[in-house]
FIZAMI-999145 format. One record per residue (C-alpha): residue in one letter; x, y, z. Coordinates in nm, 4 decimals. Last residue first. Layout:
// FIZAMI-999145
{node A {X Y Z}};
...
END
This chain:
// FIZAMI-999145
{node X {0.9237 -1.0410 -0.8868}};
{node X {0.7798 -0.8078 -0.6267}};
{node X {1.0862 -0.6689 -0.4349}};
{node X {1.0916 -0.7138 -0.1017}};
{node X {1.0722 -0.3981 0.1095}};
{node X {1.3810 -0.2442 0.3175}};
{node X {1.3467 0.0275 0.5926}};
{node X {1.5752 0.2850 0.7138}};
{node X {1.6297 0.5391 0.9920}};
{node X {1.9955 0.7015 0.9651}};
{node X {2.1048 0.9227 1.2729}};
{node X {2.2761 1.2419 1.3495}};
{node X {2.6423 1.2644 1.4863}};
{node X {2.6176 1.4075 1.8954}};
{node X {2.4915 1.0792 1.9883}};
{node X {2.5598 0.8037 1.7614}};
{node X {2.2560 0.6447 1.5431}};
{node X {2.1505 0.3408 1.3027}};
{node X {1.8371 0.3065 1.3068}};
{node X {1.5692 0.0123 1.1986}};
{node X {1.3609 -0.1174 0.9705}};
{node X {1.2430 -0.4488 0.8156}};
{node X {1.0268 -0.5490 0.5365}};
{node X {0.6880 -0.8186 0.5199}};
{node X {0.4610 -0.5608 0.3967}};
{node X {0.2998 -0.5972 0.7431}};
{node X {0.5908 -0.5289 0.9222}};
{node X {0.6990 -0.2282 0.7470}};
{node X {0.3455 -0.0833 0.8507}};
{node X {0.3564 -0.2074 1.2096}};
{node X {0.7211 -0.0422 1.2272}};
{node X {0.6233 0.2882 1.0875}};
{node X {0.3102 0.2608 1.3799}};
{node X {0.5796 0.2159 1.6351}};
{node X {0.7809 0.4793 1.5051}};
{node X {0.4726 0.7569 1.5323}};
{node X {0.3762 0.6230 1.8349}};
{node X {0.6056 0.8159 2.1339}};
{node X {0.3575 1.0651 2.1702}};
{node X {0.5445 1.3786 2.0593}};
{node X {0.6202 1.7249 2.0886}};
{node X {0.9880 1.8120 2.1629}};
{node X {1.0531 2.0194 2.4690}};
{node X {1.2030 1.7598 2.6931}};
{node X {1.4135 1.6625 2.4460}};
{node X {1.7236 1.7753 2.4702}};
{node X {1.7414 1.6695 2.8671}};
{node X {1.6750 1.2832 2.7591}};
{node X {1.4593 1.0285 2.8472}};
{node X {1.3808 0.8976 2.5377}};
{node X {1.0012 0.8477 2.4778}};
{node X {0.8525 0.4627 2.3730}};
{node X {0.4437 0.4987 2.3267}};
{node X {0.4339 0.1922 2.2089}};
{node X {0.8174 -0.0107 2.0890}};
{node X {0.9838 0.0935 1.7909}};
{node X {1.3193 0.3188 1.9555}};
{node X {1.3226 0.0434 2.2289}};
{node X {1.6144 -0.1067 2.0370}};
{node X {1.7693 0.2297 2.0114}};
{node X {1.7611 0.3574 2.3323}};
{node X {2.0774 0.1811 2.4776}};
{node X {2.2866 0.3651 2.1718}};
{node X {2.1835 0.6752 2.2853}};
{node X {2.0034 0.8366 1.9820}};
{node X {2.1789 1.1144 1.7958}};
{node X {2.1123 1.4657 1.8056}};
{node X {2.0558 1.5942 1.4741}};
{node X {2.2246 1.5746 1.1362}};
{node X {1.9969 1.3386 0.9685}};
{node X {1.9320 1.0563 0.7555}};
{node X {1.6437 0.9122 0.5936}};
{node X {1.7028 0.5658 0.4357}};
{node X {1.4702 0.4237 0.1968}};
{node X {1.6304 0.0148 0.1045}};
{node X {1.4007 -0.1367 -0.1701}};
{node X {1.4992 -0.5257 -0.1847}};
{node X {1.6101 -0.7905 -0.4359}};
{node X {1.9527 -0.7603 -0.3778}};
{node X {2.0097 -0.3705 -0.2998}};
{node X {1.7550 -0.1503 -0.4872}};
{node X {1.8389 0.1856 -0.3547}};
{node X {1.6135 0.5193 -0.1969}};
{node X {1.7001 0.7946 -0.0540}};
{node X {1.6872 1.0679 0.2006}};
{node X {1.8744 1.3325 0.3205}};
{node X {1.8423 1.5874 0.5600}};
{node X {2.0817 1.8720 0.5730}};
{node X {2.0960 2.1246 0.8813}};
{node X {1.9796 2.4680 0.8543}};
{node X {1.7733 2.4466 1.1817}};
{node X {1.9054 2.1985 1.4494}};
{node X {1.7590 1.8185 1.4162}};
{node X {1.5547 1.6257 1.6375}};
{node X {1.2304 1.8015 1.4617}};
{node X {1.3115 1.7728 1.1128}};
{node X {1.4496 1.4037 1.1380}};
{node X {1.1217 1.3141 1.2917}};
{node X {0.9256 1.5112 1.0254}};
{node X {1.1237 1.3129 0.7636}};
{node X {1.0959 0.9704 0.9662}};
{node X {0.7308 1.0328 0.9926}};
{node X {0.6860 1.1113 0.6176}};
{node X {0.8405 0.7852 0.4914}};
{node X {0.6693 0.6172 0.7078}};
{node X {0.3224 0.7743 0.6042}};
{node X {0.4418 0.7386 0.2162}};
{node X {0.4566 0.3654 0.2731}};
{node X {0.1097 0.3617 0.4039}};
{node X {0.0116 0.5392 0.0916}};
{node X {0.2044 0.3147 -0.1040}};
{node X {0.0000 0.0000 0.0000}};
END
């Protein structure tokens, strides 16, 4: 379902946007690597602590940190992205470092 796609794509976008400083670069693409659609959307924002990361896709998950206390959010936009990869049968995840940005991705078989 592309829309549904779109809706991930969007949330890591407006993610990226809002962990990030103003005037920074976000990038995002898309490659076919071995039978698979890999979007990435990376950013040059605060980083995720590496212990947060696997709890980055759980409900109503918040980190706990001083930077962002002041950021709007439930804590279900990623969960939802990850219901949505899920159910086309892809994968997704971060890769982050704090202080250095982060890359959210997802991969989607390839229809033969």
């Amino acid at each position: 379902d592309i829309d549904k796609i779109g809706q991930v794509i969007t949330n890591f976008i407006n993610n990226a946007v809002k962990y990030s400083p103003a005037g920074t670069a976000i990038n995002v693409s898309c490659v076919t690597i071995e039978g698979s659609a890999v979007v990435t959307v990376k950013d040059e924002g605060m980083g995720v602590v590496t212990g947060d990361q696997p709890k980055l896709f759980g409900r109503y998950f918040r980190a706990d940190r001083k930077e962002t206390q002041n950021i709007s959010g439930f804590g279900i936009g990623l969960y939802l992205c990850k219901e949505i990869i899920d159910a086309h049968h892809g994968k997704i995840g971060v890769e982050s470092e704090v202080g250095n940005g982060s890359v959210f991705y997802f991969t989607l078989p390839l229809e033969t």
